[in-house]
N, C-alpha and C positions, 0 to 999 in steps of 0.2 A: 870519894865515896860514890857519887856521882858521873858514869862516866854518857857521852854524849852515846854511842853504839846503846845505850838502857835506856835512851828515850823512844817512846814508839810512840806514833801520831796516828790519829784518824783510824782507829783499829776498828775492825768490823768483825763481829764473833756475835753467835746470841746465845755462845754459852762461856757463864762464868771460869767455870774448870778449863777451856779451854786458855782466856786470858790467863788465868793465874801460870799456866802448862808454858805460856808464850813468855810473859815477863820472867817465869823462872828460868826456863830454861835461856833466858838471856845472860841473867846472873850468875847461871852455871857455863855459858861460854864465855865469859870475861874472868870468872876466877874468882868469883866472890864465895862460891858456895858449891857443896855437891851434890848430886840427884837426890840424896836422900832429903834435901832441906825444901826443894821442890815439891816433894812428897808431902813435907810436913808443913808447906801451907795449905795444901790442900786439903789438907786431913785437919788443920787448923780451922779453915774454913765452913766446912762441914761441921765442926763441934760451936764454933759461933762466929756470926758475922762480922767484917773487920768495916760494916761501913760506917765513915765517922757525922761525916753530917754536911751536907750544903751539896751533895752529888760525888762525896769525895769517899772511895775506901782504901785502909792501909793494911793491903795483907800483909799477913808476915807467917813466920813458923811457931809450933808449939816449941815451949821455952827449953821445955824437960826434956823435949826428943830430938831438937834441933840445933841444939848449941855448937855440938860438933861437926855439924853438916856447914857452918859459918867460916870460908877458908880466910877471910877479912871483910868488914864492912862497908859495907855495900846496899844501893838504893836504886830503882827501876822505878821509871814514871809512862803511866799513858795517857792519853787522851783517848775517850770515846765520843766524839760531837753527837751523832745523834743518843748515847749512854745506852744502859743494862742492864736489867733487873738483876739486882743483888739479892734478890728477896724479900720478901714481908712488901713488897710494892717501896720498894727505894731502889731508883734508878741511880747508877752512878755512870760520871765523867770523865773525871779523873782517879787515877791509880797511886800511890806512892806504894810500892812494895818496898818492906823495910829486911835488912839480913843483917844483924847486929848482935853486937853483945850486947847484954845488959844495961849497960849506962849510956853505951850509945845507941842501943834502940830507944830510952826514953827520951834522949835529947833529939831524936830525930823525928820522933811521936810529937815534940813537941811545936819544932816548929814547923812541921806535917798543918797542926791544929792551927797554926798561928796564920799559914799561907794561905790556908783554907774556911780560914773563919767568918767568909763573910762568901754569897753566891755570886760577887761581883769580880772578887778576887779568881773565884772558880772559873769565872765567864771568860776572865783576863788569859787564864792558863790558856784556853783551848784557842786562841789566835795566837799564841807567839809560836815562835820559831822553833828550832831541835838549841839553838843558840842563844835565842830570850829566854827558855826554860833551863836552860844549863846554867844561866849568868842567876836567873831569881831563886832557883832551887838548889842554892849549894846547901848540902849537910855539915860541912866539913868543919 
């Protein structure tokens, strides 16, 4: 679900749209998903924030527009050290971008929330490797 090419480090954007534009179309060069599903985080985004909490947000796609845009399931992570306004003044750090179906995007939501549930764990993400995040952050 996870593949090391969907880790992106130390990314530097100050605009949201364009991360989401970045990790998606990551997902759409390894085969997880098609432009349309790109689309519909974006437009996902736009209708409500996917940030969850501790500096951590999990886009994903609208459920009803995007199911078919999911060529298999699939997961993009970033780091942003110095972070980004998500909006409403919540900066985030870290990304998990989720492309799932149903039952696995909740299991992956889940332990999204579980990696992420504390700001120390979040602090941890942003020093490891493309190889430490690949070993802590399996979906699978």
């Amino acid at each position: 679900m996870l593949q090391k090419e969907n880790i992106f480090f130390n990314l530097c954007s100050d605009s949201k749209e364009t991360i989401l534009k970045d990790l998606g179309n990551g997902l759409l060069a390894t085969g997880y998903v098609t432009n349309d599903y790109v689309k519909s985080i974006i437009k996902r985004e736009q209708e409500m924030s996917t940030y969850l909490s501790n500096g951590v947000a999990v886009p994903h796609g609208l459920t009803s527009e995007s199911a078919e845009g999911i060529l298999k399931n699939g997961v993009a992570i970033a780091t942003i050290p110095d972070g980004i306004d998500w909006g409403n003044g919540q900066i985030v750090r870290v990304i998990i971008m989720i492309a799932a179906e149903r039952r696995a995007h909740m299991n992956v939501l889940a332990k999204a929330a579980k990696l992420c549930s504390d700001e120390s764990k979040v602090k941890a993400i942003l020093t490891m490797t493309v190889d430490e995040i690949y070993d802590k952050c399996r979906f699978d």
